[in-house]
C-alpha positions as CSV (number, residue, x, y, z in Angstrom):
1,X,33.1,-23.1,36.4
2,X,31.9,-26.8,36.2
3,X,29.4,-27.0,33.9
4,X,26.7,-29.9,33.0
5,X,27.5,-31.3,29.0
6,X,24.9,-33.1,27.0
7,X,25.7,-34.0,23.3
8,X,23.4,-34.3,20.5
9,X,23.5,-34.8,16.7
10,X,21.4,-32.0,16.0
11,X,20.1,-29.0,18.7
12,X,17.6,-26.5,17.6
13,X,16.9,-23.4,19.6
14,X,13.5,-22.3,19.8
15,X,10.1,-24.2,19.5
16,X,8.2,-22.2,17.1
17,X,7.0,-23.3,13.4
18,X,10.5,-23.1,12.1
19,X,12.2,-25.1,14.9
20,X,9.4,-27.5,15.8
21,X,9.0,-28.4,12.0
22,X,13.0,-29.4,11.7
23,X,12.7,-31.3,14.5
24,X,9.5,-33.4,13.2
25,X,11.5,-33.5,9.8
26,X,14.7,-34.6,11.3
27,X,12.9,-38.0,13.2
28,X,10.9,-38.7,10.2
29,X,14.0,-39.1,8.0
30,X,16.0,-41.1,10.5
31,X,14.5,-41.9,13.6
32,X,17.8,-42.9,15.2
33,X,19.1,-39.3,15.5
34,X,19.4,-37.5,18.7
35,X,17.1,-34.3,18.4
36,X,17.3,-31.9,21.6
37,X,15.0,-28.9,21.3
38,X,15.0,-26.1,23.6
39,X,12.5,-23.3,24.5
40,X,13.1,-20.0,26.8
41,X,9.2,-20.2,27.1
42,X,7.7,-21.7,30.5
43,X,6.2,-24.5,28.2
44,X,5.9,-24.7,24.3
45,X,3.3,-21.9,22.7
46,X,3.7,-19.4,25.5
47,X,5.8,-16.5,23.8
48,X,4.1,-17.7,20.4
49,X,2.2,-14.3,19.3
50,X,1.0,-14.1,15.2
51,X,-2.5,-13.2,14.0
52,X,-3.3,-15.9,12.1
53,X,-4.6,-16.5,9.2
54,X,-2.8,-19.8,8.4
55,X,-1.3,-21.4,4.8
56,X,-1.1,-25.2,5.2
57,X,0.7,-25.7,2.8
58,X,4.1,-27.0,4.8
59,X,1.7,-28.6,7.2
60,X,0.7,-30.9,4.0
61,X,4.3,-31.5,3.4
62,X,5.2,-32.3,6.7
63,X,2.4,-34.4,8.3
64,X,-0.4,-35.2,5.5
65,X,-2.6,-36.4,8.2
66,X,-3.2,-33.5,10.1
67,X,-6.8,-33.2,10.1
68,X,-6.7,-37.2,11.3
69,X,-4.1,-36.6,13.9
70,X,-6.3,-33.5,15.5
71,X,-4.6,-30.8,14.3
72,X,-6.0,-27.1,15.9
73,X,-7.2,-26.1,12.4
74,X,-11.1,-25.7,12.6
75,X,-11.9,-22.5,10.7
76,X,-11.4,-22.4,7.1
77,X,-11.5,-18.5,6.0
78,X,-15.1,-18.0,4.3
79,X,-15.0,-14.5,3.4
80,X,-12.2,-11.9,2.4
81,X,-13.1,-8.4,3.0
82,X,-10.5,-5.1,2.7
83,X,-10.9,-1.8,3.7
84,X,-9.3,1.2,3.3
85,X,-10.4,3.4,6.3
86,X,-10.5,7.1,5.2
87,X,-11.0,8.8,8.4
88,X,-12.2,8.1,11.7
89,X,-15.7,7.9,10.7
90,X,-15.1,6.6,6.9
91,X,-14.2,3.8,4.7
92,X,-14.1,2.6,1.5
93,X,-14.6,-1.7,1.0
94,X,-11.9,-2.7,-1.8
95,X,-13.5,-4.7,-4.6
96,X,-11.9,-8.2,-4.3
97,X,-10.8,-7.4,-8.3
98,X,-8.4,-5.1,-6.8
99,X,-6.9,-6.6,-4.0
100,X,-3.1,-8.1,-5.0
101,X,-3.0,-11.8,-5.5
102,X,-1.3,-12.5,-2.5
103,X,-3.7,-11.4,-0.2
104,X,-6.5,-14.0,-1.4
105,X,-7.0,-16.2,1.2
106,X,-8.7,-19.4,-0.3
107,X,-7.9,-22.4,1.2
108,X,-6.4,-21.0,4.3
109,X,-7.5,-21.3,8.0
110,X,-7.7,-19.2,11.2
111,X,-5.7,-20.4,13.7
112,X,-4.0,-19.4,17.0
113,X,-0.6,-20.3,16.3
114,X,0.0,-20.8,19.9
115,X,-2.4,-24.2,19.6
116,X,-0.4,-25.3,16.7
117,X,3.0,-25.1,18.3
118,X,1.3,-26.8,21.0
119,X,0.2,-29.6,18.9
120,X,3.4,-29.5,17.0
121,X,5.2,-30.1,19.7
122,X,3.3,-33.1,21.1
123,X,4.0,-35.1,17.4
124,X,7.8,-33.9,17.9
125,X,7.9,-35.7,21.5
126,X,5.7,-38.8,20.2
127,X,8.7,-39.3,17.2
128,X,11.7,-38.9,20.3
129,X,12.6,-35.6,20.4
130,X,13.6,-34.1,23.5
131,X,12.1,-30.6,24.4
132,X,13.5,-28.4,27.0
133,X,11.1,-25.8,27.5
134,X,11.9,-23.2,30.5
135,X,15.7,-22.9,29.2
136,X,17.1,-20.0,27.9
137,X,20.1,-20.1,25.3
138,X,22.3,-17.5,26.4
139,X,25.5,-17.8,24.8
140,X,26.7,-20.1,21.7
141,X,29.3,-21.6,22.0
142,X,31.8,-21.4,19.4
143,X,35.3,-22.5,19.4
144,X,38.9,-21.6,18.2
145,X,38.4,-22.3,14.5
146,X,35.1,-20.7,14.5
147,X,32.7,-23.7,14.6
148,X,29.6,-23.2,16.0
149,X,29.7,-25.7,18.9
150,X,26.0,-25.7,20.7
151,X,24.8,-23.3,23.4
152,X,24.7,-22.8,26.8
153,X,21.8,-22.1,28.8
154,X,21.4,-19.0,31.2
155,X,22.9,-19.4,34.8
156,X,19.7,-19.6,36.9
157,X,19.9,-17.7,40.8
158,X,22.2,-14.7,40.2
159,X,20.6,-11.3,41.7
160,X,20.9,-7.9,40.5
161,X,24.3,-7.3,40.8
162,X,25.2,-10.5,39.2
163,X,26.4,-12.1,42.3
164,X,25.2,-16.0,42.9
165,X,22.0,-16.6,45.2
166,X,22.1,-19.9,48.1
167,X,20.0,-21.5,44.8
168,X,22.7,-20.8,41.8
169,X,22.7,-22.9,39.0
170,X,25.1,-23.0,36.6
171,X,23.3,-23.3,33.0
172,X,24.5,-26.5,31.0
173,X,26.0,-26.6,27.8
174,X,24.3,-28.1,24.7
175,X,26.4,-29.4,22.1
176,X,25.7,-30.4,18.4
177,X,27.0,-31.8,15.2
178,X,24.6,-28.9,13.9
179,X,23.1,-26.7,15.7
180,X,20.0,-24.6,14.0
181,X,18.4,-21.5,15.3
182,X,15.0,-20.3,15.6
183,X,14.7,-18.2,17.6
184,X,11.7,-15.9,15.9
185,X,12.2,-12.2,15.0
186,X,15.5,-10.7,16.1
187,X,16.8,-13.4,17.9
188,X,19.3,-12.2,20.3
189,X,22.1,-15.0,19.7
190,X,21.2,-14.6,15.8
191,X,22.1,-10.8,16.1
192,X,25.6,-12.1,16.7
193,X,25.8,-14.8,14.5
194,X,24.9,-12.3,11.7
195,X,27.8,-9.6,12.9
196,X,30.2,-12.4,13.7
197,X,30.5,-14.5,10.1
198,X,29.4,-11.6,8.1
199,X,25.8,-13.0,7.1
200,X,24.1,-10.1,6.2
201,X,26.9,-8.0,4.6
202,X,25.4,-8.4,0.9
203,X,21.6,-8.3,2.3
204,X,19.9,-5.2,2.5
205,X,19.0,-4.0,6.5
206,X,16.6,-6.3,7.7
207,X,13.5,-4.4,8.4
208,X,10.9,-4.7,10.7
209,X,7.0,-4.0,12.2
210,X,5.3,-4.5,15.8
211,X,1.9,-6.0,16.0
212,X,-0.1,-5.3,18.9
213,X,-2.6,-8.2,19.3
214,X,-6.0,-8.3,21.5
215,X,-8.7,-11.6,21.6
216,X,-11.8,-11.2,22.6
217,X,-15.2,-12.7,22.9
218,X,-17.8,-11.4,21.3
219,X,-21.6,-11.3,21.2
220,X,-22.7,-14.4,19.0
221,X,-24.7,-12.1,16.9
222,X,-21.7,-9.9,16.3
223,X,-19.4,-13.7,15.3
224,X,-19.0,-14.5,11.5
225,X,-17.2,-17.4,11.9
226,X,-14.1,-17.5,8.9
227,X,-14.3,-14.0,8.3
228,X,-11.2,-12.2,7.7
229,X,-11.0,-8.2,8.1
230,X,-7.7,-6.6,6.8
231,X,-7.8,-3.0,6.5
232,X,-5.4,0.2,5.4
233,X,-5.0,4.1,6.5
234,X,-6.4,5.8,8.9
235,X,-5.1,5.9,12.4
236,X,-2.1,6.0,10.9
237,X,-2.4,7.9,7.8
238,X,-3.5,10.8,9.7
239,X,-2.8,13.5,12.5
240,X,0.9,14.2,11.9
241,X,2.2,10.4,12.9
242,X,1.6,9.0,9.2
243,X,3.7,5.4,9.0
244,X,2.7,2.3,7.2
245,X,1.0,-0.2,8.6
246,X,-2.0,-2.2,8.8
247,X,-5.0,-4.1,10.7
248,X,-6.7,-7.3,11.2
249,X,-10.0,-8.6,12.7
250,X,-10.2,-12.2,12.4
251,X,-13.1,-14.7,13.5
252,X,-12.5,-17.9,14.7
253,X,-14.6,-20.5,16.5
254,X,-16.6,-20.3,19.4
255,X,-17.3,-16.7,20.1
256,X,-13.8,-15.5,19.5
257,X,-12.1,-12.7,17.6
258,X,-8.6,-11.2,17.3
259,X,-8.2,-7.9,16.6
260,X,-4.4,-6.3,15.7
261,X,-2.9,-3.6,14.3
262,X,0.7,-3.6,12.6
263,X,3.0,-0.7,12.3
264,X,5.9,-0.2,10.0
265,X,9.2,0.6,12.1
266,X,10.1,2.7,9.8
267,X,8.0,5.5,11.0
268,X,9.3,9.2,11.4
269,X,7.7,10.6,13.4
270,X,9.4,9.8,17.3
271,X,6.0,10.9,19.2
272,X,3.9,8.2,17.5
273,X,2.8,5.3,20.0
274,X,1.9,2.1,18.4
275,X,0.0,0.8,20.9
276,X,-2.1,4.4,21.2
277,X,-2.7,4.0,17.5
278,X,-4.1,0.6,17.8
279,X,-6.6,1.7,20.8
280,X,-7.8,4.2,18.9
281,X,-7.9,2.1,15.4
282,X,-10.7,0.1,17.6
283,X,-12.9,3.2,18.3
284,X,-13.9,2.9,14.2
285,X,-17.1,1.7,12.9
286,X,-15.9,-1.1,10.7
287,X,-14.0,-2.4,13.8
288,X,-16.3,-1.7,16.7
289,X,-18.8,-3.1,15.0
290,X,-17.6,-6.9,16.0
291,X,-15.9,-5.9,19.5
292,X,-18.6,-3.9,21.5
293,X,-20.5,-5.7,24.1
294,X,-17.5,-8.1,23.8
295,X,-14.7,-8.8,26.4
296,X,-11.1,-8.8,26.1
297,X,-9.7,-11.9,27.6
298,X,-5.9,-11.8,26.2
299,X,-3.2,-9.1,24.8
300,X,0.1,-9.3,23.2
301,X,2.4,-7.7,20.9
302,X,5.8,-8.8,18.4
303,X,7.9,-7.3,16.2
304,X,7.8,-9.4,12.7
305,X,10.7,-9.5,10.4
306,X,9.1,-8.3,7.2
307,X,12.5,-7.2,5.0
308,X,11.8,-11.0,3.2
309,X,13.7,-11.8,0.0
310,X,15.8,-8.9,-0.2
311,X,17.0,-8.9,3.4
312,X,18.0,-12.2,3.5
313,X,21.5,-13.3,5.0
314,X,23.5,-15.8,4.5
315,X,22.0,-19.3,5.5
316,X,25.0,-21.2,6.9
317,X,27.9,-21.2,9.0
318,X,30.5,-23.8,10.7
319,X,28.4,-25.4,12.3
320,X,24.6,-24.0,12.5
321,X,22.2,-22.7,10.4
322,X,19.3,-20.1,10.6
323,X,16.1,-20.7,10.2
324,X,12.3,-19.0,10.4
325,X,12.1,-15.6,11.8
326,X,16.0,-15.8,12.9
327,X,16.2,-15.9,8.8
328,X,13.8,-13.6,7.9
329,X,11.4,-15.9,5.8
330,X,8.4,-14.2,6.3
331,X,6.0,-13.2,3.1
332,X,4.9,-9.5,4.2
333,X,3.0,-9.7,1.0
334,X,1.3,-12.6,1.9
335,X,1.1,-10.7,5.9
336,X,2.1,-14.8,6.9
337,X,5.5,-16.2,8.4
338,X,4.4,-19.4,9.5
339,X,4.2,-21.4,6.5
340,X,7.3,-19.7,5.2
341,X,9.3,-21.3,8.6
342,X,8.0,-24.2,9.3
343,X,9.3,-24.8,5.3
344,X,12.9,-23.2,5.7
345,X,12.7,-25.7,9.2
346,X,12.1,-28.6,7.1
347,X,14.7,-27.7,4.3
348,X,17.4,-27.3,6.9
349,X,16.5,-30.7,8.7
350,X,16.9,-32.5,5.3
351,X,20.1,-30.5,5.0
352,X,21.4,-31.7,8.4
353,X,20.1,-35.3,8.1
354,X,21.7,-36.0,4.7
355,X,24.9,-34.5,5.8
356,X,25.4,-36.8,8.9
357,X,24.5,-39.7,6.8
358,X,27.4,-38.7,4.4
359,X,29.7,-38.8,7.9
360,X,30.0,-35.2,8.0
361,X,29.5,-32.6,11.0
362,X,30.4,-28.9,12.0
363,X,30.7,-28.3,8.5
364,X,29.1,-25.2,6.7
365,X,25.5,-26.8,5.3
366,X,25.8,-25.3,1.9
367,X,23.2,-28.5,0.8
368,X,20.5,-26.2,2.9
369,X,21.1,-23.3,0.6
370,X,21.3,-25.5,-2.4
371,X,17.7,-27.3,-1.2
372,X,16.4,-23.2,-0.5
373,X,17.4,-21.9,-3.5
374,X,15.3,-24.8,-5.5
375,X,12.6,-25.0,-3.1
376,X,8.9,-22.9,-3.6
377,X,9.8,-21.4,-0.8
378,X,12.7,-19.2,-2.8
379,X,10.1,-18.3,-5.6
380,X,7.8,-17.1,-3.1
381,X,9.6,-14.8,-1.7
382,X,11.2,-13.7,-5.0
383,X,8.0,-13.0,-6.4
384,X,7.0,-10.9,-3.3
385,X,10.8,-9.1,-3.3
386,X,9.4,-5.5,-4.1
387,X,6.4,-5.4,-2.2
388,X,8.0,-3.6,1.0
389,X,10.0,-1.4,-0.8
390,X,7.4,0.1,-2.8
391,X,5.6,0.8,0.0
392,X,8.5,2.4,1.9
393,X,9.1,4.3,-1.4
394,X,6.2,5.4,-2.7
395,X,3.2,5.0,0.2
396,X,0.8,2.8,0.9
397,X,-1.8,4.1,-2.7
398,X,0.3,4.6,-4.5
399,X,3.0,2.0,-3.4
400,X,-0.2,-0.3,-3.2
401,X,-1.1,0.1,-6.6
402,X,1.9,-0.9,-8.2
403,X,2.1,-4.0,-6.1
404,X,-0.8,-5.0,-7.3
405,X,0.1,-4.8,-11.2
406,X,2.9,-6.8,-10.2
407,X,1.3,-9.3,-8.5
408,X,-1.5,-9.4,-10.4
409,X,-0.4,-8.7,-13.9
410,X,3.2,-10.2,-13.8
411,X,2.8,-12.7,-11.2
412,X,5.3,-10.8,-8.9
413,X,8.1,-10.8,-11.4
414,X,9.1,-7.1,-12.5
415,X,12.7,-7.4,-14.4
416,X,13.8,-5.1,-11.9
417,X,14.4,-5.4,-7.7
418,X,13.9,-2.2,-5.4
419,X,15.9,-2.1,-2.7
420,X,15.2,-0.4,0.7
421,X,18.5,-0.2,2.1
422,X,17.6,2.7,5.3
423,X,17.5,0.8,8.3
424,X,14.5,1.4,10.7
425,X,16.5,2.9,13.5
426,X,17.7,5.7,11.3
427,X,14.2,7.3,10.3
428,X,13.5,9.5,12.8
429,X,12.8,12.9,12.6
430,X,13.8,15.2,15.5
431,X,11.0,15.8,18.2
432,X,11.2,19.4,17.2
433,X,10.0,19.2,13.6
434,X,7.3,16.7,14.3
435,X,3.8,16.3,15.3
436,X,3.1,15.8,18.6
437,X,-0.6,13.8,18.8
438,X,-3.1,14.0,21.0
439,X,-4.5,10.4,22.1
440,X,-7.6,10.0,23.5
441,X,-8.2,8.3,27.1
442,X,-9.0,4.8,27.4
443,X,-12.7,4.4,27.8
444,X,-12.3,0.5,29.6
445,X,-14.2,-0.6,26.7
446,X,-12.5,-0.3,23.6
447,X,-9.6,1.0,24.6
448,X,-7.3,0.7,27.3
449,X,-4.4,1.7,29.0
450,X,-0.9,-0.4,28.9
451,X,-0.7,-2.0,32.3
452,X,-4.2,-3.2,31.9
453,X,-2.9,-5.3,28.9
454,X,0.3,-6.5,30.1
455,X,-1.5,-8.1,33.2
456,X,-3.7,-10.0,30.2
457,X,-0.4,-11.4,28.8
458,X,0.7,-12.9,32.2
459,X,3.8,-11.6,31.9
460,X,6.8,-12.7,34.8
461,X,9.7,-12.9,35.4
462,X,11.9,-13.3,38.3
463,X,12.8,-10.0,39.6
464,X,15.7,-10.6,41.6
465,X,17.7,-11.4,38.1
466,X,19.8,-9.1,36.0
467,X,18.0,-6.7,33.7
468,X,17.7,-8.3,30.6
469,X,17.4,-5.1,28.8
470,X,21.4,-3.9,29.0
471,X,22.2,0.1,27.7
472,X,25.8,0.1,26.5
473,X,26.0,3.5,27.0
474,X,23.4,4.8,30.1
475,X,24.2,8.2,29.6
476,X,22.4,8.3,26.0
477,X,18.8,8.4,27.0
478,X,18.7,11.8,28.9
479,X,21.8,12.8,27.4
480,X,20.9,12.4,23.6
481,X,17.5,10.3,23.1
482,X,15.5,13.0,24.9
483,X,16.4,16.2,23.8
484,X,16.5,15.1,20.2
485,X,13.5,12.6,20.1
486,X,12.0,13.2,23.5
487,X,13.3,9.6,24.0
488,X,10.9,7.4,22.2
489,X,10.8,4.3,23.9
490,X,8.3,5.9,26.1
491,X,6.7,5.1,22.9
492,X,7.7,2.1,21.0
493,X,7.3,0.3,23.6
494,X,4.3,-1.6,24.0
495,X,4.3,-2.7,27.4
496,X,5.4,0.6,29.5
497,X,9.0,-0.7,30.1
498,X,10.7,2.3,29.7
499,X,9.7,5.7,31.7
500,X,11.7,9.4,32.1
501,X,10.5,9.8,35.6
502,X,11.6,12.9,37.9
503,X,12.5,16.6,37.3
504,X,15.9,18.6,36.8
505,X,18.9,16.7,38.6
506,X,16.7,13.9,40.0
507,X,15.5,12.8,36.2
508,X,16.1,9.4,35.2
509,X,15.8,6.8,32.5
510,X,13.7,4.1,34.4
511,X,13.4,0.1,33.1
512,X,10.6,-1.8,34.4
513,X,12.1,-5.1,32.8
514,X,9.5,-7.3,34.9
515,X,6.6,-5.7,31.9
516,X,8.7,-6.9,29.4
517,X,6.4,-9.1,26.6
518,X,9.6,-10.0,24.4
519,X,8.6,-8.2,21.7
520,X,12.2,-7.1,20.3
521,X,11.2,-3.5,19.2
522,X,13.2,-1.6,22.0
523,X,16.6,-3.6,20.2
524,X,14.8,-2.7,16.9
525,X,13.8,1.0,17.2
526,X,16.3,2.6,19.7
527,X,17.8,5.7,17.2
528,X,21.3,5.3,19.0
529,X,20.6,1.2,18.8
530,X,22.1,1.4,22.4
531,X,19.3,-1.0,24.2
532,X,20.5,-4.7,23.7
533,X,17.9,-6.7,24.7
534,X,19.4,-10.6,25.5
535,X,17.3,-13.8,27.0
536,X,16.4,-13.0,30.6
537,X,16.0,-16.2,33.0
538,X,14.4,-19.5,31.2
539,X,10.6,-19.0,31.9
540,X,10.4,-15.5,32.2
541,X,8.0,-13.2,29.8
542,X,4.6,-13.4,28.8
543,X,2.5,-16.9,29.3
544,X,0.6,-16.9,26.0
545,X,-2.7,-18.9,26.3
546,X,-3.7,-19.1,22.8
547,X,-2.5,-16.2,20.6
C-alpha cells in the first residue's frame, strides 16, 4: 500500500504535559528544528482527564512568564483539609501536623489540566511546532536493525470486518530522527515498546489506579474558592470490597467544583465497582455538603500510572524515548503527574536537541537518562519510592503512618526500598470467596447511573470501524472470567462497555466499544490480561471540555 511520508527531526506522540512540554523545549533551544506533534484527541485537551491540584514548578522552568502570557492558573490552593471518613455517617479531620510532607499544598494551584494543555498547546504552535490533532498513532515503525523509525497513523474508512469503505484513507507515516512518546497512562504503542527492547525487565510491575472524575456547579454559598478536600477510608474500607484508594473535592473559580474518587487496581475483591463506590462516596456528609443543590455538568474517568520510582523502565531505545505517563513519572505521594511530565518532557527535549547538534540520530539517548538521573525530578521520586508499597503492604493506617515518619522525619529517605512486585491483574480473589455488595440506586441527584455520565463525557466514535477493544482469546470471558470472577469488567469498567447479556446457549460477552472514555483499565485489570485495548479511529472517545 502507497503510503503518504513526512519527515521530521524530532516527532512526539501525544499532546499532553509530557509531550507538549518537549515540544516547547525543543523550539526554545533551537528554533530551526522540525517539531511534528500528534494527538488521537479531536483537538488538544479533549482526552485530558486529572484532578488537579497543580505544582508549577516545571511551568517556571519552562515558560517563566506564565502568569504574563495568560496562563489558566487562577486559583492558588488556600486551605488543606484531610479526612479520614470512618463510616458512612462519620469522620475524623486529620490535624495538618500529621499529614505527610508531600501532601502540603503550599504554593500550588487548582487547575483543569484540560485548559493548560490547551494553552500549552497554543505557545507550542506560536514557536513552529506543527500539531496534528485527530490522528491516531497506530503502529511504530521500526526497522531491520531495530531502530525506532516514526509511526504511522490509523487507516481511516475501514468497517467492521476490516474491509475498505468508498472513503478509505490510508494513514501516513511519520518519521523521525527521534521519535518520543507520550502517550499518558498505558499507552498502547508503549506496551510494546516495553515488551519489545526489554524496558521494564529490571522494574518492578508497573501498577496502577482509575479515577472517576465529576464537575459540578455549585451553590455560591456552598464555593470556597482554593479549597482542597482529600479524604481516606470508607466506601472503600468497608462492606466486604476493602481496596485502597482515595478522594478529592476541589474548588476552583466561578462556582465550580470537582469531585473524584481513586481506586487502587490492586483490589481483591472481583464484585467491587469503582464507579458504584464513588456514587456512593458522594452520598457522605463531608462531601454532600459542597455538591447538593449543585449540578453536574461533566464526567470522566483514567487510569493513572502510580508504580513511580520503583516501576520505572528503561528510558531509551534506538531511536525514541518515553516520556510522562508512557514512563511512569507520576508522584502518587504527591497524588500529581503533571509537573513530574512536563519535567521528564523537557529533559528528553534537551536530550534530543543536543544530540542532533552533535550530528547524531536514531541512536539510543542515553544523555536523557544521564540529564534524569541528575535532575530533581529523580530525587523526587526516590524520596517518594516506598510510599505505594507500604500501603499495598501494610494498609492504608497503618501503611499511612509509616509514610509519614518517612516523609516527615527522614525526608523520604529510609536506607531501605520495598518493592511491590504483584501485578494488579493477579489480585483477584475468586467470586466464590468474596463479598458480593449491595449498591444503592442512583437517586439523579448525587448519584447516578453509568450512561447518564458517559453522555456528559461526549464520548464518539465512529461506529462503523473495527472494535478497538481486541480479545485474543473470545472464548475466555464465559469460558473462564465468569465462573471464576463473575467476569469483572462488568465492573472495572467505568463506562458500561462490557455486558454478559442472555441466558444458557444464547449468553454472550457483549462490547459496546462506542462508550468507551479511553481510560485503559479494561487492558489493566482483565485477570487473563486477554482485552488489548489499541487506538481506535483519530478523533474518537471522549471530548473533554475542561477536566
Amino acid at each position: 500500500m502507497e503510503r503518504d511520508v513526512m519527515e521530521y527531526d524530532v516527532l512526539i506522540v501525544g499532546a499532553g504535559p509530557a509531550g507538549l512540554s518537549a515540544a516547547i523545549r525543543l523550539k526554545q533551544i533551537n528554533p530551526d528544528l522540525s517539531v511534528c506533534l500528534v494527538e488521537k484527541g479531536s483537538e488538544v485537551g479533549a482526552h485530558i482527564l486529572s484532578g488537579a491540584v497543580f505544582e508549577p514548578r516545571s511551568l517556571n522552568e519552562l515558560i517563566p512568564d506564565w502568569k504574563a502570557k495568560g496562563a489558566p492558573l487562577k486559583t492558588p490552593v488556600a486551605g488543606d483539609d484531610i479526612y479520614f471518613l470512618l463510616s458512612e455517617e462519620k469522620a475524623f479531620k486529620m490535624p495538618g501536623l500529621f499529614v505527610p510532607k508531600p501532601m502540603h499544598n503550599e504554593g500550588n494551584y487548582i487547575i483543569s489540566l484540560g485548559k493548560l494543555v490547551r494553552w500549552l498547546g497554543d505557545q507550542a504552535q506560536e514557536l513552529g511546532v506543527e500539531i496534528y490533532p485527530g490522528f491516531a498513532a497506530q503502529e511504530v515503525l521500526i526497522d531491520e536493525q531495530g531502530i525506532v523509525r516514526g509511526i504511522q497513523v490509523g487507516d481511516l474508512g475501514v468497517d467492521r470486518e476490516g474491509h475498505h469503505k468508498p472513503d478509505f484513507a490510508p494513514g501516513m507515516e511519520l518519521r523521525a530522527k527521534y521519535t518520543l512518546f507520550a502517550e499518558g497512562c498505558r499507552g498502547h504503542l508503549a506496551k510494546r515498546l516495553l515488551a519489545k527492547y526489554e524496558l521494564d525487565k529490571d522494574a518492578d510491575p508497573q501498577h496502577y489506579a482509575i479515577g472517576i472524575k465529576e464537575q459540578w456547579t455549585v451553590p455560591a454559598g456552598q464555593h470556597k474558592p482554593g479549597l482542597v478536600l482529600h479524604s481516606a477510608g470508607w466506601p472503600l474500607s468497608v462492606g466486604g470490597t476493602e481496596s485502597l484508594g482515595g478522594s478529592f473535592l476541589y474548588h476552583l473559580e466561578d462556582n465550580q467544583v470537582v469531585v473524584g474518587l481513586i481506586v487502587d487496581l490492586s483490589y481483591s475483591n472481583p464484585h467491587l465497582s469503582p464507579f458504584d463506590e464513588f456514587q456512593r462516596y458522594k452520598q457522605h456528609p463531608v462531601i454532600k455538603q459542597y455538591l447538593q443543590g449543585g449540578t453536574r455538568v461533566a464526567y470522566g474517568a483514567r487510569a493513572i500510572s502510580k508504580g513511580g520510582f520503583n516501576s520505572l523502565p528503561k528510558m531509551a531505545f534506538p531511536g525514541g524515548v518515553l516520556i510522562g505517563c508512557d514512563l511512569g513519572t507520576m508522584n502518587f505521594a504527591k497524588i500529581k503527574g503533571s509537573h513530574t511530565a512536563m519535567k521528564s518532557g523537557m529533559l528528553a527535549a534537551e536530550a534530543a536537541a543536543e544530540a542532533l547538534a552533535a550530528g547524531r540520530e536514531a541512536d539510543v539517548l542515553d544523555n536523557y537518562t544521564d540529564k534524569f538521573k541528575a535532575s530533581w525530578l529523580y530525587d523526587e521520586l526516590y524520596r517518594s519510592r516506598n510510599f505505594g508499597p507500604f500501603l499495598h503492604k501494610f494498609g492504608a493506617l497503618i501503611g499511612g503512618g509509616i509514610n509519614y515518619v518517612e516523609q516527615n522525619w527522614f525526608g523520604g529517605k529510609f536506607p531501605f526500598t520495598v518493592h511491590d512486585r504483584i501485578p494488579d491483574y493477579a489480585t483477584l480473589k475468586l467470586a466464590k470467596d468474596s463479598v458480593k455488595p449491595v449498591y444503592p440506586k442512583p437517586d439523579g441527584k448525587l448519584s447516578f447511573d453509568k450512561l447518564s455520565s458517559v453522555f456528559l463525557s461526549s464520548t464518539n466514535h465512529e461506529e462503523e470501524q473495527p472494535c478497538h477493544l481486541q480479545l485474543k482469546d473470545p472464548s475466555i470471558p464465559l469460558a473462564k472470567n465468569l465462573p471464576m470472577y463473575d467476569e469483572p469488567a462488568q465492573r472495572y469498567c467505568p463506562a458500561g462497555v462490557y455486558e454478559v447479556v442472555g441466558e444458557g446457549e444464547a449468553q454472550r460477552f457483549q462490547i459496546n466499544a462506542q462508550n468507551c472514555v479511553h481510560c485503559k483499565t479494561c487492558d489493566i485489570k482483565d485477570p487473563a490480561q486477554n482485552i488489548n485495548w489499541v487506538a481506535p479511529e483519530g478523533s474518537g472517545g471522549p471530548n473533554y471540555a475542561a477536566m
